[in-house]
N, C-alpha and C positions, 0 to 999 in steps of 0.2 A: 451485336455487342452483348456482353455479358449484363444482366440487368443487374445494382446494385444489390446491396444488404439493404433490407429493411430490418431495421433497426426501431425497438421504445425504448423509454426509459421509465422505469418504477422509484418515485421517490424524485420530486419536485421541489427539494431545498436546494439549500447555498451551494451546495456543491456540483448541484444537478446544472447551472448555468455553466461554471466551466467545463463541464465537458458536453452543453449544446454548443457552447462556441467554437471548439474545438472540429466537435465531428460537422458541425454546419463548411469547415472550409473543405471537407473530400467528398470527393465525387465515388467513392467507394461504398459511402452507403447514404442511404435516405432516411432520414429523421422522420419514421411516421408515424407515429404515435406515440403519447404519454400517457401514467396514470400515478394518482396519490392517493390516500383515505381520504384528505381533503381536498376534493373534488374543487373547491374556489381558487386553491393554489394549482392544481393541474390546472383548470380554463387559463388562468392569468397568465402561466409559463408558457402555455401552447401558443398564448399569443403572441409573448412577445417573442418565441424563435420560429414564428410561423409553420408552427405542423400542427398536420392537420386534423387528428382526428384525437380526442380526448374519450376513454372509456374506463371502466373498470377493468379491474387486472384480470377476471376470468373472461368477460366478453371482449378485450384485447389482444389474450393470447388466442381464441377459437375463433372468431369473426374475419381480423385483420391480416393476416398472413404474415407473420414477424417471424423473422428468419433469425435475431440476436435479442435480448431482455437484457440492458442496462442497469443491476440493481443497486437504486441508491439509498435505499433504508435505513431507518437505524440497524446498528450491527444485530439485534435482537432477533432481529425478523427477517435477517438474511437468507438464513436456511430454510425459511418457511416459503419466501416467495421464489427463490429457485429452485425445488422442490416442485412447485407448481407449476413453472415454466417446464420445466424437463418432462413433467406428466404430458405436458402437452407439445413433447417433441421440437419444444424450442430450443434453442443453445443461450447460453447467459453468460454474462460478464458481471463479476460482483467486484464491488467497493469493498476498502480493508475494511476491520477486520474478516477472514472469508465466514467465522461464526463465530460464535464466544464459548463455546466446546468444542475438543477436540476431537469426543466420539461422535457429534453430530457433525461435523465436516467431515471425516472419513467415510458415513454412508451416503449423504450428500453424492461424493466423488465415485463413491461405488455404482451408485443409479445411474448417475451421468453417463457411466462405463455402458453399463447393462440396458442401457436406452440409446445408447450411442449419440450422445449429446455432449459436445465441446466445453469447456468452463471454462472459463480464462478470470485473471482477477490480479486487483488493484495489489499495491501502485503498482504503476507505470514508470514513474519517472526513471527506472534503470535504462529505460530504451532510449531515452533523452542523451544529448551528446556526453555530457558531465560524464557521465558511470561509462558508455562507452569508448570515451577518451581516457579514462583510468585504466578500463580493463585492454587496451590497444597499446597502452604503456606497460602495463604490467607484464603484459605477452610478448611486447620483444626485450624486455628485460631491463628496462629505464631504471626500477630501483634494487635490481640485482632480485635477489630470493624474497621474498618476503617474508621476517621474522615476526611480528606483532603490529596489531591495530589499536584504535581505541576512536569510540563513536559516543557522541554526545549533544542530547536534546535539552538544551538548561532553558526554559520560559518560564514566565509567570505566569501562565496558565489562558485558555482561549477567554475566560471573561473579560479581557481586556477588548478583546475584539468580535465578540459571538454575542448577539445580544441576546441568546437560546442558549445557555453553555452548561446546565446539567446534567445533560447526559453523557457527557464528557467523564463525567465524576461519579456515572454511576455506577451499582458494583460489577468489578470483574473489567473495567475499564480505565481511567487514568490516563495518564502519560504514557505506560506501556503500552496498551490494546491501543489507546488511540495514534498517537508517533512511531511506536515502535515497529511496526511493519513496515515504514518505508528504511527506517537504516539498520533494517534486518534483512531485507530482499535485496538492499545496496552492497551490503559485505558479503553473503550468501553468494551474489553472482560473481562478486570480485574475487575472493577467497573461496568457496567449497563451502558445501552445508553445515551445519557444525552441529558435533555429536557429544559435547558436554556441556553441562550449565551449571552455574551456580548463582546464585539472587539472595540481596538484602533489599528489604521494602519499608519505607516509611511515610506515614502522614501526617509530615512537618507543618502544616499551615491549614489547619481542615474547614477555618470557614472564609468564603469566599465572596467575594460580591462586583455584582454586573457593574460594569462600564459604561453599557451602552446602550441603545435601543429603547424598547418602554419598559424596561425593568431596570432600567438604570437602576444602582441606588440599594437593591435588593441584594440581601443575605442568602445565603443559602451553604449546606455543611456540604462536602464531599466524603461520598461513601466509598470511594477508592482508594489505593493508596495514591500519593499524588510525587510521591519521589522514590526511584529504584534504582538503585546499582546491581550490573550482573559480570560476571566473568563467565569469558565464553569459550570451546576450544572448537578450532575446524578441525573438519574430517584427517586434513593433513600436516595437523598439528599444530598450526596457530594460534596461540593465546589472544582474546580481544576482550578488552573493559567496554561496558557499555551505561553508559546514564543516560535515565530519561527522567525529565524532572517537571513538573508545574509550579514550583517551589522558587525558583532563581529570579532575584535580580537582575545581576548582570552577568555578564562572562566572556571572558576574551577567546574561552577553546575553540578549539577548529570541532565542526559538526562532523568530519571523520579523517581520522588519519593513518595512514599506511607506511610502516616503515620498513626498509629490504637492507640488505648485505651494502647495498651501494646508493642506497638513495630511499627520500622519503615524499609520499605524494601528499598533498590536503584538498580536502572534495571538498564543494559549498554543498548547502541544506539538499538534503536528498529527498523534502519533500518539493521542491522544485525545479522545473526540467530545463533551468537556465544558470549558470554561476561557471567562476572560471575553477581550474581545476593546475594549483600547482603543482611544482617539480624542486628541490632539490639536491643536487648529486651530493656524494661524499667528496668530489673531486672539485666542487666547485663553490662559491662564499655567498651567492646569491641564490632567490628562489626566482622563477622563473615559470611561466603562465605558456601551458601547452596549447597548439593551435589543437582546435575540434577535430574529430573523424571529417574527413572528405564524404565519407556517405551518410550527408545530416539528411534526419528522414523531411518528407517534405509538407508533414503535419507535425509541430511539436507541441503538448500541450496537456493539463488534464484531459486523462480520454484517449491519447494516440494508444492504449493499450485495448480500446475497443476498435481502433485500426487497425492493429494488429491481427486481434480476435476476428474481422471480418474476413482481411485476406486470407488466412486459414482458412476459412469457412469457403472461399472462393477455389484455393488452391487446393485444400487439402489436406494441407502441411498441420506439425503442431504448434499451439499458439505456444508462444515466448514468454509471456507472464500465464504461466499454470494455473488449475485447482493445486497440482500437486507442489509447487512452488510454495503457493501460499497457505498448503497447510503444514508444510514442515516450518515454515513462520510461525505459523500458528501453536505449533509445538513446543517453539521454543518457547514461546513468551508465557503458556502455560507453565512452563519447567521452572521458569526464573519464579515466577507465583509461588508454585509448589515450594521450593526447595527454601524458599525466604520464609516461608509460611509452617515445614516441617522440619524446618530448622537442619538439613540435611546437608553432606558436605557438597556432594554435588549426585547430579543425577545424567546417566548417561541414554543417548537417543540412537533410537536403532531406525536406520531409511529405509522405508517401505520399500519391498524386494530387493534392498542391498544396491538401493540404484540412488544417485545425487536428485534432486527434486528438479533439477537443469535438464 
């Protein structure tokens, strides 16, 4: 029998649990080690998803034989610690965003090449049924052509619920860098990559205060902007509106919507790899809730993107959520910054060798 993946993961927060839960149910790989700078929160997490071996990130990557590096960092430190995995001829899966520059994830991707190391990176949730059961409708032609989209993240921001939540707010992050990758990698696989942008950016509400945890109660300003509109064009000429906001109340919009010659679809949240996915026709007065793909994968969850990322590494094949994927993401959301920031009318993006990031 093929021996699995051994698999760490770097970066022992909130998010690191679901996706130990996640990879804990495949027998695809082995959970064998973890590391954090704070060594008290690596012991604690190793215990409670029982693996086994807790080390620092450079006597982790040379000691233990780790075949994949899980990185769940803050975004700051993305490119530092994959960087170090690659040196040392591992293959890594990174958490969004893949860096907070665009020219440090383009040499990133270029090492990974010149070292011949895999990258794969978040989100995932496109490979969850939702987005595959949109793009299964779209391909046999449920809503006819596709003429325009519009996608929209309206919350009041994570301090409601993160009882850590400034970094969320800090610069070059926000609502964009932080939401904006997943319902930018949802339209992107639905629709074609998309090669113009335009962004208006504002910081309607800049100071904020916790909810929860031991800091309940506490102030704190936001260095980001905390609410962005962008219009977007795809490659094959689709216009799409995009908001992302930590500014909102409330809101009835749909978090993305798809409208064609003959029909209009509505996704749920596309940072989650569950919700139903409607339908309907021009032909018909009701909406109506598509059954899922028959080939539901049979891990669904934060993390089945480092599922992915292994059977690659098993087969051969290339993984499905890219480096390259996520840094034409990463492009855009830098564009919409830009162009809101240089007041420009838009700005047009040219695909690395003329090829979709798919």
């Amino acid at each position: 029998m093929t021996p699995p993946v051994r698999v760490a993961i770097a970066g022992c927060g909130m998010v690191a649990h679901e996706y130990a839960c996640t990879l804990a149910r495949s027998r695809l790989i082995e959970l064998a080690a973890c590391t954090d700078i704070d060594s008290r929160r690596a012991d604690s997490f190793a215990e409670h998803h029982h693996i086994p071996t807790v080390a620092p990130l450079d006597d982790l990557l040379i000691e233990h034989a780790i075949d994949l590096l899980v990185i769940l960092t803050p975004p700051d430190s993305h490119v530092q610690v994959a960087r170090t995995a690659i040196e040392a001829g591992v293959h890594v899966h990174l958490e969004k965003p893949l860096a907070l520059d665009v020219t440090e994830a383009e040499r990133l991707l270029t090492f990974a090449a010149q070292q011949q190391v895999k990258v794969g990176a978040a989100p995932d949730t496109f490979l969850a049924p939702p987005t595959q059961t949109a793009a299964a409708a779209i391909g046999t032609g449920a809503i006819g052509e596709p003429l325009f989209a519009s996608a929209a993240l309206l919350s009041g921001g994570p301090e409601r619920w993160h009882p850590a939540p400034q970094p969320f707010y800090a610069p070059r992050m926000g609502p964009l860098l932080d939401m904006g990758p997943y319902y930018l990698t949802q339209l992107t696989h639905l629709l074609g990559p998309i090669t113009q942008v335009e962004g208006a950016t504002a910081t309607t509400r800049p100071h904020r205060t916790i909810a929860t945890g031991p800091q309940a109660g506490h102030h704190f300003t936001a260095q980001a902007f905390t609410h962005v509109e962008a219009l977007l064009k795809t490659a094959s000429g689709i216009p799409v509106t995009f908001t992302a906001s930590f500014d909102a109340t409330a809101t009835a919009r749909p978090h993305l919507e798809i409208n064609g010659t003959e029909g209009t679809l509505i996704l749920p949240d596309p940072n989650f790899h569950h919700g139903p996915v409607q339908l309907r026709r021009s032909d018909s007065p009701d909406w109506h809730t598509l059954a899922p793909q028959t080939a539901v994968p049979e891990t669904i969850g934060r993390g089945m993107g480092v599922l992915d990322t292994a059977q690659a590494l098993r087969t051969d094949r290339p993984t499905r959520g890219t480096g390259e994927q996520a840094l034409h993401v990463l492009h855009v959301l830098d564009l919409i910054y830009r162009t809101a920031s240089n007041d420009e009318r838009h700005t047009s993006i040219t695909l690395r060798n003329g090829k979709s990031p798919d």
